[in-house]
N, C-alpha and C positions, 0 to 999 in steps of 0.2 A: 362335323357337327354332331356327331352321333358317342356324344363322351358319357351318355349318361341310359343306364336302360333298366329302368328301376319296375318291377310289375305291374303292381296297379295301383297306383298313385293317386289321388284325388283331384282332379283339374283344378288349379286358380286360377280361373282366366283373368281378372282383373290383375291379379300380381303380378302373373307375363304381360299382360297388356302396360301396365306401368312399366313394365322394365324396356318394352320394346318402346315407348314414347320416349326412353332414354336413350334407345337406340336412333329417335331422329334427332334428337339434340348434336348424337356423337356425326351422324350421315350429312347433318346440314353443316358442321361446322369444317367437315374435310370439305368440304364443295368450297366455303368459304376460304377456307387456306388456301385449296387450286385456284380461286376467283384472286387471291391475291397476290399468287405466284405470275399469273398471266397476265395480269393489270399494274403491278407494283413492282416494276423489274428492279428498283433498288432496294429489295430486300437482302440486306445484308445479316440479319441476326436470328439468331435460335428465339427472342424473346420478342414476338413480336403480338399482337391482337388476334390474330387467326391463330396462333397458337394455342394462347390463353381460351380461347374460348372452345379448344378441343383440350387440353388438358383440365378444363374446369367441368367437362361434360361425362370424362371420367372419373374424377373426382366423384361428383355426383351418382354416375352409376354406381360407383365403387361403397359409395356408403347406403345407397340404396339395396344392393346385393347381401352387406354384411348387415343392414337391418330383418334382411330378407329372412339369412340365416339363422340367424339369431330368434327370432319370433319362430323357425319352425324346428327350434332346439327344444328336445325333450328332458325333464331333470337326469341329470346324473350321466348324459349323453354324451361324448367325444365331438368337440368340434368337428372335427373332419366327418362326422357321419351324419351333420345336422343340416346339410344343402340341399332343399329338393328337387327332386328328380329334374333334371336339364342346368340346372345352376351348377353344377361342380366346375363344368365346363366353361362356365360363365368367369367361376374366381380363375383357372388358368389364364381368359383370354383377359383379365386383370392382372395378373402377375407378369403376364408373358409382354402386356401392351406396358408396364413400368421397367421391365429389360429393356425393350425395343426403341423407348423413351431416350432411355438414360442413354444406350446405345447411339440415337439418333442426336442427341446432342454432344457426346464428342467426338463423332462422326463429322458436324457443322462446325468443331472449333479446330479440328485437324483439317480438314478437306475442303471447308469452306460450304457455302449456300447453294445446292443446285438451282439451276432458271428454266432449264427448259426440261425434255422429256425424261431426260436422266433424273428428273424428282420421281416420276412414276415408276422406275426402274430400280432407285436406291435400294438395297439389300436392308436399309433399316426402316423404308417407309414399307418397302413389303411387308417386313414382320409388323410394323404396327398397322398393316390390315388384314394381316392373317388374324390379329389377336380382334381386332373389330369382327372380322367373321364369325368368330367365337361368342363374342359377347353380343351380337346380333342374334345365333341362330340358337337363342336361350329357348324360346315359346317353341321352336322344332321340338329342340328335344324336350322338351316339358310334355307337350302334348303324345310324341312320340311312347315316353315313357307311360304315359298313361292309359295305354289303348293294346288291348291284345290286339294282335295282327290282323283281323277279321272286322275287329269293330272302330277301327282308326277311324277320328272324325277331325277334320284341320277346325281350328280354334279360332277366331278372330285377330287373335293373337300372333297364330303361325303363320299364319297366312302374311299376315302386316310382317314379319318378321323374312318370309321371303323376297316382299316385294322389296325392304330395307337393302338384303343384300344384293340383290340385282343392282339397285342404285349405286351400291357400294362397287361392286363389278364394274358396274356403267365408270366410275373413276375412274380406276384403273386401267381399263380401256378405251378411254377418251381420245387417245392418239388413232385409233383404228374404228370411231363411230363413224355409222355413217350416217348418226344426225346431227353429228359436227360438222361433217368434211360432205358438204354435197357438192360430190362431184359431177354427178350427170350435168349440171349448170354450168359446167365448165366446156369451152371449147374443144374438142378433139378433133385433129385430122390423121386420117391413118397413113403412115408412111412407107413405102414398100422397104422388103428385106435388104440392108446392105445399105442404107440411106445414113448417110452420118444425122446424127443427132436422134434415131429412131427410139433407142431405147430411154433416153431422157422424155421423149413427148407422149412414151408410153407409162412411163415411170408411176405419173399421176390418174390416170386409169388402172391399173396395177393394185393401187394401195385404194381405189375407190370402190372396185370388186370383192378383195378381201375384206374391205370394211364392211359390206355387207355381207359376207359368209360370217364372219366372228360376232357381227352386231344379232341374225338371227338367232345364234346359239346361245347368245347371252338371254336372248328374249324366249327361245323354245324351250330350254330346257330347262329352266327353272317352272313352267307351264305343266310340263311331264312328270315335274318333278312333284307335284301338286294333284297331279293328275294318279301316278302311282298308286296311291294308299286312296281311292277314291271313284267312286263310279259315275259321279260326273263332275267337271269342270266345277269347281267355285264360280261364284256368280260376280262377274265383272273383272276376273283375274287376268285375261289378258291388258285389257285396259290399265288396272295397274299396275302390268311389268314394263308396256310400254311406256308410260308417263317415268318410271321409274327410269329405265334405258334412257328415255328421248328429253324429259324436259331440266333434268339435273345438270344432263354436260353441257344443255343450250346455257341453262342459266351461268354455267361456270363460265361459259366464253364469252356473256355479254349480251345475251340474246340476238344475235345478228340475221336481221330480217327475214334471210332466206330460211334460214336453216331453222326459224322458228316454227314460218310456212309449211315445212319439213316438218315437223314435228306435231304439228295443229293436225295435218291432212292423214298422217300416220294413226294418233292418235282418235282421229273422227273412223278410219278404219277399223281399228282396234274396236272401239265401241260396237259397229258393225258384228264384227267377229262372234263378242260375248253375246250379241242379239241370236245368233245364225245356232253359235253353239247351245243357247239355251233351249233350241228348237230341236236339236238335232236329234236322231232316233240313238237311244243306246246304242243297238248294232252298230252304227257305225264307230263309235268311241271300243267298243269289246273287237272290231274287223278290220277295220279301215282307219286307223289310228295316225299311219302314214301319211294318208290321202287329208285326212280334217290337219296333220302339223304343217303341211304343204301348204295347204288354205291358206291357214292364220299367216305364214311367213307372204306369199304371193299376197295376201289380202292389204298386211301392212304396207309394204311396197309399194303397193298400185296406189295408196293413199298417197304416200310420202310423195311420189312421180308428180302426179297430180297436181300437188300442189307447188312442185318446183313449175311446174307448166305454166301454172295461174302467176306465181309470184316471179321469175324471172324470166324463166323458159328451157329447156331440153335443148343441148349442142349435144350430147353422148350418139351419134348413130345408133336407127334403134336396134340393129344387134347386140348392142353393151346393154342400153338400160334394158330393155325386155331379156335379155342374156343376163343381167343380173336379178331381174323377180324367178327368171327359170332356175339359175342356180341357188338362191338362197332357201325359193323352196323345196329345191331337191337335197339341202342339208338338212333341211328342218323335218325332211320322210325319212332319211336317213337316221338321222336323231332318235326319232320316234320309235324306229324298228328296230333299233339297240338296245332303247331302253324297254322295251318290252320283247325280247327276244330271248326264250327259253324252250324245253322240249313243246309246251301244247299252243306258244305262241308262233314259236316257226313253225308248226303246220299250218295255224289258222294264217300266218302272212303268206306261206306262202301258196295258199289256195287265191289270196286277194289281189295280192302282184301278179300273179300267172293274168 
């Protein structure tokens, strides 16, 4: 994200904020294309409506970026030096998303139309959201570029611009949410070792676990990441990394009752969360940065649990689903202590851990 690092640059927050409302044009219409890949299994063509409405969205940016340019062209100036600070990176993830394009359509007239999770995995839908990441995380570096390292303030703009790409992650890893796949709802019986068919009826515990290690990480560290260049949390930011992660992949699969349940109770948590953090004493965010990423992850969790309770009901034994708020908040301290792990932070952690 980091393609552009110009000194001191003048903020246009409105301009990143335009360009990042381009960004949900581009975020809502991938949702819309996987909403039609999952619901319309006879798609058979490159040219279909959920297409069009994601290459008409970069279209749009596209000419939105080059007015951009253009308006902050000096006389007598070189094109290539007239992008402001965070945009250069923006026309790459527009060159790089008309490859990946063109790619991805003789791609579907050689190999045919993927249907199931091999869409998520294709070598040319990745690149066209490598280039979506690019062209999302325009107001990052926008506002990056504009802030000595001391005085970084996140933008309306950057902020919206993080939340996008979590959502955009939330795609991507839609096979492994675990506000898709609620498992704990699902029966389990434990089978002793050496029992035929053991590893099959653990198979889907297995991938229900993992999906809440990889769904925290989607949700903590973009939080940290916010958190970094800043001394205290943005106000309402967990809320919408959650909504971001939880309600985009519900909407792609259909909303399906549980898992919306799921997503409501999570979400009512999250709320919670920014309440607790807006309270919380600096010290702890400068000490115990572990302990508060722990929280948020256990906090969400216990929402989410909750409300599978109320709306279907908990088969998981409760060593799985309490064994999965313990471990996802122990990724989420873990997280935390990486990313702020250097000479004067591992001392202060490790006065706090001991």
């Amino acid at each position: 994200m980091m393609l552009d690092t110009a000194d001191t640059p003048v903020i246009n927050g409105r301009r990143d904020l335009i360009t990042e409302l381009f960004g949900v044009w581009l975020v809502l219409a991938v949702f819309l294309d996987g909403w039609a890949h999952l619901n319309l299994p006879g798609l058979e063509t490159f040219f279909t409506p959920w297409h069009a409405a994601l290459y008409s969205g970069m279209v749009a940016t596209g000419l939105w970026t080059a007015s951009v340019i253009w308006r902050n062209r000096k006389p007598g100036q070189p094109l290539s030096q007239a992008p402001p600070p965070g945009y250069r990176g923006t026309v790459v993830g527009l060159v790089l998303f008309v490859v990946a394009g063109g790619l991805d359509l003789l791609w579907h007239e050689l190999l045919g139309i993927e249907v199931t999770l091999d869409a998520l995995v294709s070598p040319t839908h990745l690149l066209l959201g490598f280039s979506l990441f690019l062209i999302l995380g325009t107001a990052v570096r926008s506002a990056r570029a504009s802030s000595h390292a001391r005085d970084f303030e996140w933008t309306p703009a950057a902020l919206f611009a993080v939340v996008l790409m979590t959502g955009l992650g939330a795609f991507f890893l839609i096979y492994c949410s675990a506000f898709v796949r609620p498992g704990p709802t699902a029966l389990f019986i434990p089978m002793p070792v050496g029992t035929p068919g053991r590893l099959q009826a653990e198979m889907p515990v297995v991938i229900g676990l993992t999906s809440y290690l990889l769904t925290t990480a989607l949700i903590i560290a973009p939080f940290l990441f916010t958190l970094s260049a800043a001394r205290r949390p943005a106000r309402g930011i967990v809320t919408m990394l959650v909504a971001a992660a939880a309600w985009l992949p519900v909407a792609m699969v259909g909303f399906r009752p549980v898992a919306a349940a799921g997503a409501a109770g999570a979400t009512a948590a999250a709320i919670l969360a920014d309440v607790l953090l807006a309270r919380l004493p600096q010290g702890w965010l400068d000490r115990r940065l572990p302990a508060v990423a722990a929280g948020i992850a256990a906090l969400v969790w216990t929402g989410q649990l909750a409300a599978f309770a109320v709306a279907d009901g908990i088969r998981w034994p409760v060593s799985l689903w309490l064994g999965a708020v313990v471990l996802s908040a122990a990724a989420a301290a873990g997280l935390a202590l990486l990313s702020s792990w250097g000479p004067k932070a591992g001392t202060r952690y490790a006065g706090s851990l001991g």
